[in-house]
Backbone as JSON Lines, residues from 0, in Angstrom:
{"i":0,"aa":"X","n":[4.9,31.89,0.13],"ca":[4.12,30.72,-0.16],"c":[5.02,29.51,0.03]}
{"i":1,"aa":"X","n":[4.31,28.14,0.51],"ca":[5.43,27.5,0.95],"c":[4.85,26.24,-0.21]}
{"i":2,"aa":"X","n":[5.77,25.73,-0.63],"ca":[5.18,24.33,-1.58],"c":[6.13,23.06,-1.46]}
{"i":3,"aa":"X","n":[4.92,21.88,-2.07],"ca":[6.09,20.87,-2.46],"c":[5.93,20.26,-3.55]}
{"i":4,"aa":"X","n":[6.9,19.33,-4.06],"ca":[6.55,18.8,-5.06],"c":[6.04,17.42,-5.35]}
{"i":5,"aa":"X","n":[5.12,16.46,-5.5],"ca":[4.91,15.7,-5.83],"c":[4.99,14.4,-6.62]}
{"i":6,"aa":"X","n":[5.43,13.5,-6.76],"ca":[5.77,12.52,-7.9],"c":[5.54,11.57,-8.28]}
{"i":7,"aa":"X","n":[4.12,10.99,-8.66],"ca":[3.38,9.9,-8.52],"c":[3.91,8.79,-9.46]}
{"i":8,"aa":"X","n":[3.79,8.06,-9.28],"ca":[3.93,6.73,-10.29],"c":[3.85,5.31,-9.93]}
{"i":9,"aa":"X","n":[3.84,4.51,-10.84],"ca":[3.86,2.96,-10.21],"c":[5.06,2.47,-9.24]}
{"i":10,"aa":"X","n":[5.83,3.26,-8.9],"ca":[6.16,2.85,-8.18],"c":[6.02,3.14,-6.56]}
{"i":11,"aa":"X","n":[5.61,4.62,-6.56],"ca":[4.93,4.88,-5.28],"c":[4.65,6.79,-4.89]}
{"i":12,"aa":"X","n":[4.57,7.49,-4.28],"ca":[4.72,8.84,-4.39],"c":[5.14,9.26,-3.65]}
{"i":13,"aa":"X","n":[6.14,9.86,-4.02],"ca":[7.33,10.73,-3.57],"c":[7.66,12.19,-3.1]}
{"i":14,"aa":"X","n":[7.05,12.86,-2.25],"ca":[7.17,14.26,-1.68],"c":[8.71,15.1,-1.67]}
{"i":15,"aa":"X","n":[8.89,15.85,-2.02],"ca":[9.98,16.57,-2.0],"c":[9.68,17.39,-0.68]}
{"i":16,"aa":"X","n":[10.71,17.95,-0.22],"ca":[10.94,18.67,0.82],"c":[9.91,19.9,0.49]}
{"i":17,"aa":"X","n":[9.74,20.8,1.53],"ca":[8.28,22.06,1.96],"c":[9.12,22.68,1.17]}
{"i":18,"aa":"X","n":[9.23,24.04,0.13],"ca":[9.81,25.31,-0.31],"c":[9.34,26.18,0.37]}
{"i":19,"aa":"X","n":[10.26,27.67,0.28],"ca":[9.48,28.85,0.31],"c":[9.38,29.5,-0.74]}
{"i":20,"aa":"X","n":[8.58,29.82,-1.89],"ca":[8.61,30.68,-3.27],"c":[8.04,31.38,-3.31]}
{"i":21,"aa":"X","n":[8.39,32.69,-3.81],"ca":[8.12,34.08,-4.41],"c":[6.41,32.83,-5.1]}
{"i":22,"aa":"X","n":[5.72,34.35,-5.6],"ca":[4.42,34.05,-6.6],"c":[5.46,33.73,-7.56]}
{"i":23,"aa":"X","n":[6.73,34.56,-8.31],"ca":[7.12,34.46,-9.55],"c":[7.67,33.7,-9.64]}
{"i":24,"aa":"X","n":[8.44,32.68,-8.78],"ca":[9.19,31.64,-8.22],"c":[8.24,30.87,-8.83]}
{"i":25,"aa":"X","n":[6.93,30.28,-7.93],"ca":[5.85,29.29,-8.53],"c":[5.51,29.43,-9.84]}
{"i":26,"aa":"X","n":[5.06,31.02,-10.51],"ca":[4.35,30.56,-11.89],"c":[5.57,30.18,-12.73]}
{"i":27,"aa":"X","n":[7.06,30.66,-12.42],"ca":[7.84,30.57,-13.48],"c":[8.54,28.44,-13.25]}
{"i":28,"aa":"X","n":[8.18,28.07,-11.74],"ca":[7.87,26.53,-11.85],"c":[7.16,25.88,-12.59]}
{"i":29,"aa":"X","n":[6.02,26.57,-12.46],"ca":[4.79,25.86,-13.44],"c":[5.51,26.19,-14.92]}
{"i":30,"aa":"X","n":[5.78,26.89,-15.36],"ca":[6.28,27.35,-16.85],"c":[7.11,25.61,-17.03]}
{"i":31,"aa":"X","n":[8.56,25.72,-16.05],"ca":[9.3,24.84,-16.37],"c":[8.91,23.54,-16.6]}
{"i":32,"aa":"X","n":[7.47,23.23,-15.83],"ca":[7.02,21.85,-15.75],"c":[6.55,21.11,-16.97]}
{"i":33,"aa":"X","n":[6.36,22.32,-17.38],"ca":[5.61,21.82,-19.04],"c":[6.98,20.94,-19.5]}
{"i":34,"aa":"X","n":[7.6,21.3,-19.39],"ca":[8.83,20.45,-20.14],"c":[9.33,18.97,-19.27]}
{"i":35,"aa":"X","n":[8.26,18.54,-18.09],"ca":[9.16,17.64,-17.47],"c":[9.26,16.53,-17.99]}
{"i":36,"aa":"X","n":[8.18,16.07,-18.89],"ca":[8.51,14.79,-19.65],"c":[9.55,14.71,-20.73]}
{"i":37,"aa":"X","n":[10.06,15.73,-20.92],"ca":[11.53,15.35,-21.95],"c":[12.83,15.01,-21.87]}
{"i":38,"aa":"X","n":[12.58,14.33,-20.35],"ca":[14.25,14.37,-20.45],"c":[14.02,13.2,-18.69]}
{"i":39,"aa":"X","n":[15.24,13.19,-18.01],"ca":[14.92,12.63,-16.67],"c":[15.09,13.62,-15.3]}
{"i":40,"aa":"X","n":[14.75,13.43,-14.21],"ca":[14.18,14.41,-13.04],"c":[14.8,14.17,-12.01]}
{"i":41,"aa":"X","n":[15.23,15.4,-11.25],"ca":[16.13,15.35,-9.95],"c":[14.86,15.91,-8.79]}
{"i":42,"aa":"X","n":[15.27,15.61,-7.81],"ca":[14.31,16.08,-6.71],"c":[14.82,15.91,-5.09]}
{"i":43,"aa":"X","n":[15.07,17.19,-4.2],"ca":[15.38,16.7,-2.72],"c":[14.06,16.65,-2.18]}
{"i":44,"aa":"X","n":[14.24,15.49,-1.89],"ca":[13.04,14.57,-0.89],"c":[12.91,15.07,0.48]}
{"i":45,"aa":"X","n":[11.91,14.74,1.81],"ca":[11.96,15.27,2.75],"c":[13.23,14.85,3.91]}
{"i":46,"aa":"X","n":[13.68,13.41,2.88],"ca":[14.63,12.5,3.89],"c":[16.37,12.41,2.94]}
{"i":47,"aa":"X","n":[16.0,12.99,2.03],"ca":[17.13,13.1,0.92],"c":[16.86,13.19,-0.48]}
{"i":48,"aa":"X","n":[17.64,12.53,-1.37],"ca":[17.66,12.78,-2.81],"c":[17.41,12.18,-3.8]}
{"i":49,"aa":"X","n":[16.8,12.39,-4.68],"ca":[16.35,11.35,-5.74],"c":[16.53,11.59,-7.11]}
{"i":50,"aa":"X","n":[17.06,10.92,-8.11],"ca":[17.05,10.96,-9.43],"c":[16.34,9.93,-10.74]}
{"i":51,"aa":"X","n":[15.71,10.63,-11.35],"ca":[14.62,9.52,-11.77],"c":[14.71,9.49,-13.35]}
{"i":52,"aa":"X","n":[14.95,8.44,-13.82],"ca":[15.58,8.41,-15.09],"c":[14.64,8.99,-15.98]}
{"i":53,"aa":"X","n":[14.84,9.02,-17.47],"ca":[13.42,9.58,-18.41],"c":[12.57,8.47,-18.36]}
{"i":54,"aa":"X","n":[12.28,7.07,-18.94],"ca":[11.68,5.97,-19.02],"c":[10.67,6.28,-17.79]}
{"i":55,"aa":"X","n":[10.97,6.38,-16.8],"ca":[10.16,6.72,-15.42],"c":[9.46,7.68,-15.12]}
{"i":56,"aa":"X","n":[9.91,8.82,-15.67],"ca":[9.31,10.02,-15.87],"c":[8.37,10.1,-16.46]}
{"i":57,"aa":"X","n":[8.31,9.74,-17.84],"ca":[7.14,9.39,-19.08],"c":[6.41,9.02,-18.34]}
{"i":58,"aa":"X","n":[6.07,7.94,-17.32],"ca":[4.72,7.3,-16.7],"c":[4.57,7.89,-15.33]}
{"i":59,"aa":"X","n":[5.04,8.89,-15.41],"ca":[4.99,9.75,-14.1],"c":[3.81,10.71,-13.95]}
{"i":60,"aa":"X","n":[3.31,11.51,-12.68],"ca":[2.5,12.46,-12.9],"c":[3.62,13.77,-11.8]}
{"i":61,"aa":"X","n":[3.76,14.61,-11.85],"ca":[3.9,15.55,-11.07],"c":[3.08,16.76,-10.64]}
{"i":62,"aa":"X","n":[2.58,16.96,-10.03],"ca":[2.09,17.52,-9.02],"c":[2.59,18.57,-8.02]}
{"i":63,"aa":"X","n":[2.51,19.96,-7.95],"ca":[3.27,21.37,-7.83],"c":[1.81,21.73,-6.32]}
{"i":64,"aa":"X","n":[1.97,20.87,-5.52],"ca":[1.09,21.35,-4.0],"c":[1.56,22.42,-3.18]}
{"i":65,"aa":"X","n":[0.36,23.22,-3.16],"ca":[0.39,24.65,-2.62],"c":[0.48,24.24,-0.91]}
{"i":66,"aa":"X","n":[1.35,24.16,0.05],"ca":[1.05,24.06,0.92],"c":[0.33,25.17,2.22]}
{"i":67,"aa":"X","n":[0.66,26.41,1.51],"ca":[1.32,27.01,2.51],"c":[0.58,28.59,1.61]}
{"i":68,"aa":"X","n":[-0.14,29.34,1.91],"ca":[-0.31,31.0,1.23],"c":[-0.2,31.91,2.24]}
{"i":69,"aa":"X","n":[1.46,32.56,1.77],"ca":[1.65,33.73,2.89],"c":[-0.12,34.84,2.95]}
{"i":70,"aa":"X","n":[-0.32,35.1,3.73],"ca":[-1.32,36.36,4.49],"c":[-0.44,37.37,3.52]}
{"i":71,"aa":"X","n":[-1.9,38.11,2.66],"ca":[-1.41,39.46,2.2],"c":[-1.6,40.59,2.72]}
């Protein structure tokens, strides 16, 4: 499965680079996400790297887009 990650906010939205993840890879992402508002957020972008403080995060949305479902 291939994914990316998403990062909306007032200041604009931000795509992380395509992944390739296992199913257990993704649900155990989704697990971690629950926690993304507590703290601040790293992310490689499609053009490089980004770090986004907590203050920014709080008014953030993230977004876990399925791009990609390997054929079973």
């Amino acid at each position: 499965m291939k994914i990316k990650l998403k990062l909306l906010n007032d200041l604009g939205s931000f795509d992380s680079e395509v992944m390739d993840v296992t199913e257990a890879q993704y649900l155990g992402l989704i697990e971690v996400s629950k926690t993304f508002y507590s703290g601040g957020y790293e992310m490689y972008l499609e053009s490089g790297f980004m770090v986004v403080p907590p203050e920014v995060v709080k008014k953030s949305i993230l977004i876990i887009e399925v791009v990609e479902i390997d054929d079973l």
